[in-house]
C-alpha positions in Angstrom: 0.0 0.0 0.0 3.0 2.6 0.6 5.9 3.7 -1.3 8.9 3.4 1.2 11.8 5.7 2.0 15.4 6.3 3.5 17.6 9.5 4.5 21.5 9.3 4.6 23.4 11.0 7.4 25.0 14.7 7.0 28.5 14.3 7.0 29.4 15.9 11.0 32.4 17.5 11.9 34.8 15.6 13.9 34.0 17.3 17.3 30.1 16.7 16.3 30.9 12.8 17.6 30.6 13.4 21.1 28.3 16.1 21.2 25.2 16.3 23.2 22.0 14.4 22.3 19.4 16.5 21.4 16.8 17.2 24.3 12.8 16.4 24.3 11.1 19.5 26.0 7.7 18.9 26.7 5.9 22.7 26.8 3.2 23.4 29.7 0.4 25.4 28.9 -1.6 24.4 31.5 -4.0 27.8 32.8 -3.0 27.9 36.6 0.0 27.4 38.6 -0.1 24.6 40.5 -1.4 22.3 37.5 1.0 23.8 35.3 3.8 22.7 38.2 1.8 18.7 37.9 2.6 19.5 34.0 5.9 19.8 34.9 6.5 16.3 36.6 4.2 14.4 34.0 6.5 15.3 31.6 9.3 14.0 33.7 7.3 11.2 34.2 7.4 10.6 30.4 11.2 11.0 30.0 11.1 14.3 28.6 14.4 16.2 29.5 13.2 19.6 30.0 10.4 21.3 29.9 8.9 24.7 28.6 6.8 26.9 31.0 4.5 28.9 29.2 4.0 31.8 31.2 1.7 33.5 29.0 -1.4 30.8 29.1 -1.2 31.4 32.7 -4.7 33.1 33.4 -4.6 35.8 35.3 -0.6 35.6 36.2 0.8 37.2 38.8 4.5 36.9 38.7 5.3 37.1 42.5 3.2 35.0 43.5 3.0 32.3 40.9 6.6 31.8 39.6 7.5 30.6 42.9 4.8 27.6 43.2 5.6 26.8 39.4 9.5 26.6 39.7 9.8 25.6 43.5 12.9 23.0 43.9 13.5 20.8 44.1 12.0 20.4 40.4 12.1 16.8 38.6 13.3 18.6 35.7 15.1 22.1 34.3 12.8 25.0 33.3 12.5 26.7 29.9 10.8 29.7 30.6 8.6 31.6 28.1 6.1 34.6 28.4 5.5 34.8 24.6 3.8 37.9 23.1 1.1 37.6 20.8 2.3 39.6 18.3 5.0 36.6 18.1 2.5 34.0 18.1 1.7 33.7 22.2 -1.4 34.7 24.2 0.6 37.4 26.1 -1.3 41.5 25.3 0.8 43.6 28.0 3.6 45.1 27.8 7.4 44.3 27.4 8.8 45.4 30.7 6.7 44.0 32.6 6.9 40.5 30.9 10.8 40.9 31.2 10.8 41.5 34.6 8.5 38.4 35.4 11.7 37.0 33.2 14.6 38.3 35.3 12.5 36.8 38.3 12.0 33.4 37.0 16.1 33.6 35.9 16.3 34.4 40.3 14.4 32.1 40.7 16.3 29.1 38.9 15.1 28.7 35.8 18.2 26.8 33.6 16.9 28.2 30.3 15.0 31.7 29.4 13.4 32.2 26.1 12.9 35.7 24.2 12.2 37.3 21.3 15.2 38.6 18.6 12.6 41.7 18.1 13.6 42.9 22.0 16.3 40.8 22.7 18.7 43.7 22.5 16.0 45.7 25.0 15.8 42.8 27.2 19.8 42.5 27.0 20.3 46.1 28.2 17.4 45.6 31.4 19.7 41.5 32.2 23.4 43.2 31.8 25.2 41.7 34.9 22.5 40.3 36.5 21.9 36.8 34.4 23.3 34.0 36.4 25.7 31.6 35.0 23.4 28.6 35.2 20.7 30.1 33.2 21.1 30.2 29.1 19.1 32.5 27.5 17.6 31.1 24.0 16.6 34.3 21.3 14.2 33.1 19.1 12.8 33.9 15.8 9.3 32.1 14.4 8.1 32.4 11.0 4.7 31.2 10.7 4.2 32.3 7.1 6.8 31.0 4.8 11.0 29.2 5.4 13.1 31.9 3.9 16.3 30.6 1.8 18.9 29.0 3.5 20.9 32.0 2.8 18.5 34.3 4.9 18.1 31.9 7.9 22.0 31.9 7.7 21.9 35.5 8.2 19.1 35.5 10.8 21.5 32.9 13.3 24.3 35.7 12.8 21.9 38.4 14.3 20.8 36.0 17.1 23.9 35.6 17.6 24.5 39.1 18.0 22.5 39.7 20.4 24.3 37.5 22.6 21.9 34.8 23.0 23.5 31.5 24.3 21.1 29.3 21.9 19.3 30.1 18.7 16.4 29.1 17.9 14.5 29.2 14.7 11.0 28.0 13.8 9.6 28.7 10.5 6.6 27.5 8.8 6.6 25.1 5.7 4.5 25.3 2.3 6.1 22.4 1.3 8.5 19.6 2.7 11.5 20.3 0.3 11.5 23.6 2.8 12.5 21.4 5.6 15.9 20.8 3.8 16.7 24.5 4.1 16.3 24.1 8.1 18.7 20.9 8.4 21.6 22.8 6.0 21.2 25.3 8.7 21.4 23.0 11.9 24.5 21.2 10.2 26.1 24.9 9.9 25.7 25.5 13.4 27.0 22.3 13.8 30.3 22.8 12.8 30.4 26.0 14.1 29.5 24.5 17.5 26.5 27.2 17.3 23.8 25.7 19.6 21.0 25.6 17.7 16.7 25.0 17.8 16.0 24.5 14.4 12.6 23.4 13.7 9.7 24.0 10.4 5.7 23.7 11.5 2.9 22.8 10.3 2.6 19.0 8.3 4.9 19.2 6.2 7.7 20.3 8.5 7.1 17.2 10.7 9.7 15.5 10.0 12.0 18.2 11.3 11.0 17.9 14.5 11.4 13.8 14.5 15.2 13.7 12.6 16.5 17.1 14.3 19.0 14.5 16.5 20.8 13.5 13.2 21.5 17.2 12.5 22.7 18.4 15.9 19.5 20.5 16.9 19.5 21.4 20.4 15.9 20.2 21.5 13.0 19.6 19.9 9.7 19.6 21.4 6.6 16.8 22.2 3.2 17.6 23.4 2.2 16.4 27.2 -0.3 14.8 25.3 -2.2 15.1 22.1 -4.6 18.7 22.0 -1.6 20.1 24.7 0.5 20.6 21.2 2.0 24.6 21.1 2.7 24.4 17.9 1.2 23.0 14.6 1.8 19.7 14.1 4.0 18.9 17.0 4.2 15.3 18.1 3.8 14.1 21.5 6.7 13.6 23.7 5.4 9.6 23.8 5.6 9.5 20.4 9.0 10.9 20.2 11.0 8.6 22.7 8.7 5.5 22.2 7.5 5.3 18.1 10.6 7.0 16.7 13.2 6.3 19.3 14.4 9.4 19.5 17.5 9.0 22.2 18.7 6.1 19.3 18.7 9.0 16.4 22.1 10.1 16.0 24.5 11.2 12.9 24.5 7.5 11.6 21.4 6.6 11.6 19.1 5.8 8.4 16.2 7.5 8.0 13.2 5.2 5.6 9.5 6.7 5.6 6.2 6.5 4.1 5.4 9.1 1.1 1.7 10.2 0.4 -0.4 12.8 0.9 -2.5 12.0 3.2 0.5 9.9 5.6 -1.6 10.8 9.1 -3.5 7.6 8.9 -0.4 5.0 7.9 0.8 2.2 10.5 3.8 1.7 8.8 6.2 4.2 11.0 4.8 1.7 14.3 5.2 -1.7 12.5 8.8 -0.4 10.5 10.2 1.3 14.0 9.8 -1.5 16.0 10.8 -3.7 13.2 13.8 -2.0 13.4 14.3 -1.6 16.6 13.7 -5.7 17.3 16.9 -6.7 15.3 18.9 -3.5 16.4 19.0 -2.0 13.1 19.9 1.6 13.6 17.3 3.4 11.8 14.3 5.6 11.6 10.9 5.3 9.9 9.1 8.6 9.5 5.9 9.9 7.5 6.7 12.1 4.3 3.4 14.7 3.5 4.6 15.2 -0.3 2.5 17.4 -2.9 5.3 17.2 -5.8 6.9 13.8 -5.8 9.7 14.6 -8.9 10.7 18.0 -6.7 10.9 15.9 -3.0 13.1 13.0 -4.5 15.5 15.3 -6.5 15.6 18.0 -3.3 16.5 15.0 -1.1 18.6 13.1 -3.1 20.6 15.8 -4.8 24.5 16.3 -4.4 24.0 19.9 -4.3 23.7 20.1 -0.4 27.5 20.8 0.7 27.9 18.5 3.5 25.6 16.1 3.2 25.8 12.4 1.9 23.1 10.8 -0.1 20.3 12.4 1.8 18.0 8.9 1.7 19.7 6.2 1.8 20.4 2.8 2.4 23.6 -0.2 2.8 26.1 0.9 0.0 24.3 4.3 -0.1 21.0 3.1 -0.9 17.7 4.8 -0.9 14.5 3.1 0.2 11.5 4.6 0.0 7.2 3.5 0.3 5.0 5.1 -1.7 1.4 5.2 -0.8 -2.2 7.5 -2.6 -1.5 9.5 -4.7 2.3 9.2 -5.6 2.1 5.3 -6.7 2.0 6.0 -10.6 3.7 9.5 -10.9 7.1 7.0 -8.8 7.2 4.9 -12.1 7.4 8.0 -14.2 10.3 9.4 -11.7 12.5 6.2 -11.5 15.1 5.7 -13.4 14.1 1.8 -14.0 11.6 0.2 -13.2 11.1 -3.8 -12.4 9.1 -5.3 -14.9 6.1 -6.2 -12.7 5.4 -2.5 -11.7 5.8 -1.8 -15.3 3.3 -3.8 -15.7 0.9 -2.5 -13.5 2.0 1.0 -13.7 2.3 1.6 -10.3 5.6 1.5 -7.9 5.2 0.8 -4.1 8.8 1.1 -3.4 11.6 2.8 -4.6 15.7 2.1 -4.1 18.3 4.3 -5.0 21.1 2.1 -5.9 25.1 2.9 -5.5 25.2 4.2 -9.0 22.5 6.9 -7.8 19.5 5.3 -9.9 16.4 5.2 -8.8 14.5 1.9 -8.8 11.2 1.1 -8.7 9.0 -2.4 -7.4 6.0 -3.6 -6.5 5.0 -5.3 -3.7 1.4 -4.7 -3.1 0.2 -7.2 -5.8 2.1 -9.7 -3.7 1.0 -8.9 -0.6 -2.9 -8.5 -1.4 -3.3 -11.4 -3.8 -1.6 -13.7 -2.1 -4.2 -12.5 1.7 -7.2 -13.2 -0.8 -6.1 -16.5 -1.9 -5.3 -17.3 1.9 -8.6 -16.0 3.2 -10.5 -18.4 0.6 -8.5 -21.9 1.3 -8.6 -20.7 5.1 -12.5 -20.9 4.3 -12.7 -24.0 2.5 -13.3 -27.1 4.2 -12.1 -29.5 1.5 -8.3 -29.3 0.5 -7.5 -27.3 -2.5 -5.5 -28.2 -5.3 -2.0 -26.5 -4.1 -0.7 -26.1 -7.5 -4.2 -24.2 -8.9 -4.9 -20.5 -7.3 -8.6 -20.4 -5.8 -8.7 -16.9 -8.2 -8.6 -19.0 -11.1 -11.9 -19.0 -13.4 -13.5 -16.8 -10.7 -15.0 -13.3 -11.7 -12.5 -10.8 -9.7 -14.5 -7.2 -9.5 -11.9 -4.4 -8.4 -13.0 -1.5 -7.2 -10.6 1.8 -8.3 -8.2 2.2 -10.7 -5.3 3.9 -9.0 -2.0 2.3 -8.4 -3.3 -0.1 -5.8 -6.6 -1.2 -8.0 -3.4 -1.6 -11.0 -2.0 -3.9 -8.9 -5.1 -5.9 -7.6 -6.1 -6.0 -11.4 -2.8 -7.6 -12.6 -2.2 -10.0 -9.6 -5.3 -11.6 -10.1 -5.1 -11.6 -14.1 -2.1 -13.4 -13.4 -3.9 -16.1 -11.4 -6.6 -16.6 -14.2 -9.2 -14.8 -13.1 -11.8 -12.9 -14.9 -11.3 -9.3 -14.1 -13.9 -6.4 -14.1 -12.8 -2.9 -13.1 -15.6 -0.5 -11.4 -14.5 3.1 -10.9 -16.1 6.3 -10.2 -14.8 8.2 -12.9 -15.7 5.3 -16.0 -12.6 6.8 -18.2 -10.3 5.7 -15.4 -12.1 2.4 -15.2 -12.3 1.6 -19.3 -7.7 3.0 -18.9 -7.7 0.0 -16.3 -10.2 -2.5 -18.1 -8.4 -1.9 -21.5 -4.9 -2.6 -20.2 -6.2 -6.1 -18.5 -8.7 -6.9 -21.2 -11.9 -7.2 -19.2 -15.0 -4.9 -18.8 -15.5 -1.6 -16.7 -18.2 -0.2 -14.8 -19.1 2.5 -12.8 -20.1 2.6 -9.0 -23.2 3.4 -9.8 -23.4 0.7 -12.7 -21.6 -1.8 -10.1 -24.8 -2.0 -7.7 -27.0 -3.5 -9.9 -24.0 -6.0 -11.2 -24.2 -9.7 -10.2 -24.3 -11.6 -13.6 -23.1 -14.7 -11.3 -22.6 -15.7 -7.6 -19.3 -16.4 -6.0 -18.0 -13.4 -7.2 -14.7 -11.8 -5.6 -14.8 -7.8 -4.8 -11.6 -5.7 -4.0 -11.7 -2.2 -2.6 -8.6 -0.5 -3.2 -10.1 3.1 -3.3 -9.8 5.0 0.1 -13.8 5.0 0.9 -14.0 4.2 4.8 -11.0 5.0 5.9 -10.3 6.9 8.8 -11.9 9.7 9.4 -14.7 8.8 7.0 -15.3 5.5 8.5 -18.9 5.5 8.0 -18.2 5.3 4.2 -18.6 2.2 2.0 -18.3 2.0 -1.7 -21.1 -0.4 -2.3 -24.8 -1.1 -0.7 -24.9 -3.8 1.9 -27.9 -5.0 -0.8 -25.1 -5.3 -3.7 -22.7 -7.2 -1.4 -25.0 -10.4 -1.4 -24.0 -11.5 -4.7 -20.6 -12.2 -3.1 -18.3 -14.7 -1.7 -15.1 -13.0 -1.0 -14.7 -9.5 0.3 -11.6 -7.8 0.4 -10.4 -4.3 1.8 -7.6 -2.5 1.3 -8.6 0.4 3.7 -6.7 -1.2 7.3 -7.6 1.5 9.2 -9.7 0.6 10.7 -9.5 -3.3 10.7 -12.9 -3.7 10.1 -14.3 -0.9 7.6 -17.9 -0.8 7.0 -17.5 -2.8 3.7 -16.2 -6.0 5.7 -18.6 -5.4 8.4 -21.6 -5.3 6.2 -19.9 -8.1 3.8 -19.5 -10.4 7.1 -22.9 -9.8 7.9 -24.1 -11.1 3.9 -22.1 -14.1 4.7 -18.9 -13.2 2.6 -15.5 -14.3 3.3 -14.0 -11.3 4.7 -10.2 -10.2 4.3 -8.6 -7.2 5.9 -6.3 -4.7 4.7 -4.1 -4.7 7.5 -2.9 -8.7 6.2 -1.6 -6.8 3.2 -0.1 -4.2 4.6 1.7 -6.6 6.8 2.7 -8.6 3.5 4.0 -6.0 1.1 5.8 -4.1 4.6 8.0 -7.7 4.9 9.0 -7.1 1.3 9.8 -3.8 2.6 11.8 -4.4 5.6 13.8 -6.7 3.4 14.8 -4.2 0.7 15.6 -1.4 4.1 17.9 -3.6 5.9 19.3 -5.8 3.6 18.2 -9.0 6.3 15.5 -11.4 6.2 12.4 -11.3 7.6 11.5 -13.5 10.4 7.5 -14.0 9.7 6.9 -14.7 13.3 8.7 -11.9 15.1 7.2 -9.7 12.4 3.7 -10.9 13.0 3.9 -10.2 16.5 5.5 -6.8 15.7 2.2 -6.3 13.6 -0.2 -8.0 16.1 -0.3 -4.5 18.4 -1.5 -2.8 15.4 -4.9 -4.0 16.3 -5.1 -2.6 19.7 -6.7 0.9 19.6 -3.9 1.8 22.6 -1.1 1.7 19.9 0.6 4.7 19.5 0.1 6.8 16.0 2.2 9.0 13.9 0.9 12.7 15.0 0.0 14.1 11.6 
């Protein structure tokens, strides 16, 4: 179901090998003193290693009396201190000297780390001179939440923040697109080898995965929610996520980074079954989710040699790149690759994509694999004679698939393959007669596909998106229509049991879930990532917790 991929490590400076892992603050937002001090020691309680006071959500905040209660030692972790103005994206409408005196307090009072704005910081400099203690860092910051200038510009905006004497810098800009994040980690690996502490971070979506791979670059800290809808930014992950899905303390300069590309990528699994994949044969890499709008501009701006300083940017052994492709970037990857295996060719869609030591870009398919050989499980799992093992239980059988995107392409050709009579229904009929034509059987619309049952026994595929999560309400056919039936199959696997099974189950179908393919094609995947084989138990159980509504998800 995805198109899978992998980012290379920037080459560090030689002091960069011993340098400090990058911190997880956790901010606190809560709205009075004494439960934004409880926020404080849940996020110790998660792991986090420092964590941001935000003065200015405090209601009603009297500095005197509250900064006391809220930084009383002993603390279970160090302080960041913000009173952010609103005018810079915080809730604070007074004015500046009184918010930098509460500052100066809470830098009396203990707090390790202060945060201000590079607007004032040379104001606020002036009102601190001589009376900062030594075991407080002050952090000037700069947030962008329109665009992410050029790499030149933000180059220039760390020399002014540097100017104003600020111990850290920190930057947070806003992206449009993903290729802006690349801007951010040129910057970070600048600093880097200038030993310039840095916060380097891009919002919104498409920025995500600076906030996840900011360890590789040398970024200072990054920042995780208490818990999701206690986020202080857009798009910020939680602090659970952080340390437990990507395994944050683990990134480092050496480690691989693979991920999902799509648009939508919220909803994938893969990042929870690939981590701890990963993670279970000590395989020092990180999965991530890739929100891409222009396929052709992500792979060149993260695979290009014109980043000074950085090796192939995705990557795997022998400088490959690995990468899963998921809706809608499945047939624009075969036009991008430089060669493409003859079964994706054949279907016209690619799943996964390896850059090879030569710098090619490759392109497979491993969905076809994955779902058609679930179906043909979930009928001889059904049968209660024995089937002929040398005969597919698709063959002679009329196979309907439902969309003609690169999943319904593959669906289509896998069961052509095993003999069996293939009908394409689509939405759009021109889409469906493309499909039909290429696999020589007939097409239909939706609408045309309710009143279709010319014979029963038939086998239906979903491979469109209808009822997935949010929309999980959705079916793409009539509970009425699903009676001429035998075999149901979804590739929606979030949830489990879309409203198509449900209602399929219900007609007396044979019922096959999504999530077995995912599981399927993502063992093809892991095998391409880490070069190792897959052991089908360990990676069964891996996939097994992808069931229980407790897993943890990808914050997108």
């Amino acid at each position: 179901m995805a198109t899978a991929m992998s980012v290379s490590a920037v080459s560090p400076p030689a002091a960069a090998v011993t340098r400090p892992r990058t911190m997880v603050c956790v901010p606190a937002t809560a709205r009075a003193p004494r439960e934004m001090a409880a926020e404080l020691a849940a996020a110790a309680a998660l792991g986090a290693d420092v964590a941001e006071l935000r003065l200015d959500c405090l209601a009603g905040f009297a500095p005197r009396r509250d900064l006391p209660v809220i930084l009383a030692k002993p603390r279970p972790l160090p302080a960041l201190v913000t009173y952010r103005p609103k005018w810079e994206g915080g809730e604070y409408e007074g004015d500046d000297e009184s918010r930098f005196e509460a500052l100066l307090l809470a830098m009396e009072l203990g707090a390790e780390y202060v945060d201000v704005e590079l607007k004032v910081a040379d104001k606020f400099m002036k009102l601190i001179s001589g009376r900062k203690p030594d075991n407080c860092k002050l952090i000037v910051s700069s947030h962008n939440y329109e665009t992410t200038p050029s790499s030149e510009e933000l180059a220039n905006l760390v020399a002014q923040i540097q100017a104003t004497g600020a111990d850290i810098v920190k930057i947070a800009t806003t992206a449009t697109e993903i290729v802006d994040v690349a801007k951010m980690f040129q910057i970070l690996v600048h600093c880097q080898e200038k030993q310039v502490p840095i916060i380097g971070l891009v919002m919104n979506d498409r920025g995500f995965i600076s906030r996840v791979l900011c360890p590789k670059y040398g970024g200072f800290l990054t920042f995780g929610s208490l818990k999701k809808g206690k986020e202080s930014a857009p798009a910020q992950p939680t602090a659970a996520d952080l340390i437990n899905l990507y395994n944050i303390r683990q990134i480092g300069p050496d480690t691989k980074v693979f991920g999902i590309i799509g648009k939508p990528v919220g909803h994938s699994k893969s990042p929870i079954l690939h981590n701890e994949a990963f993670r279970s044969v000590g395989f020092n890499a990180v999965y991530v989710p890739f929100l891409v709008d222009d396929l052709a501009k992500f792979l060149d701006t993260y695979s290009s040699p014109d980043f000074a300083g950085f090796r192939p940017f995705f990557f795997f052994p022998s400088n490959k790149l690995a990468h899963s492709c998921t809706i809608p970037h499945k047939e624009a990857a075969v036009r991008c690759c430089d060669e493409v295996d003859p079964v994706a060719r054949d279907i016209g869609a690619v799943n996964t994509i390896v850059r090879r030591p030569d710098g090619k870009l490759v392109g497979y398919n491993t969905d076809y694999v994955g779902a058609i050989s679930a179906i043909e499980d979930g009928i001889k799992a059904s049968e209660s004679e024995p089937t002929d093992p040398d005969k597919s239980p698709l063959a002679g059988r009329l196979f309907v698939v439902i969309g003609a995107g690169g999943a319904g392409k593959a669906l289509a050709y896998g069961a052509k393959e095993k003999g069996a009579r293939v009908v394409i229904a689509n939405r759009t009929f021109a889409r469906a007669q493309e499909l039909a034509n290429l696999i020589g059987g007939p097409a239909l619309t939706l609408a045309d596909l309710e009143n279709y049952h010319p014979e029963e026994g038939m086998i239906l595929a979903n491979t469109t998106a209808i009822g997935m999560h949010p929309n999980v309400n959705e079916t793409p056919l009539s509970k009425q229509a699903l009676r001429s039936y035998a075999v149901v199959f979804d590739a929606v696997y979030t949830p489990k049991e879309t409203r198509l099974l449900r209602e399929a189950a219900e007609c007396g179908a044979t019922v096959v879930s999504g999530l077995e393919m995912f599981i399927r094609q993502a063992m093809g995947q892991f095998e391409h990532f880490t070069g190792m084989p897959v052991d089908d138990y360990k990676f069964r159980a891996i996939a097994s917790s992808l069931d229980n509504p407790n897993t943890m998800k990808p914050r997108l």
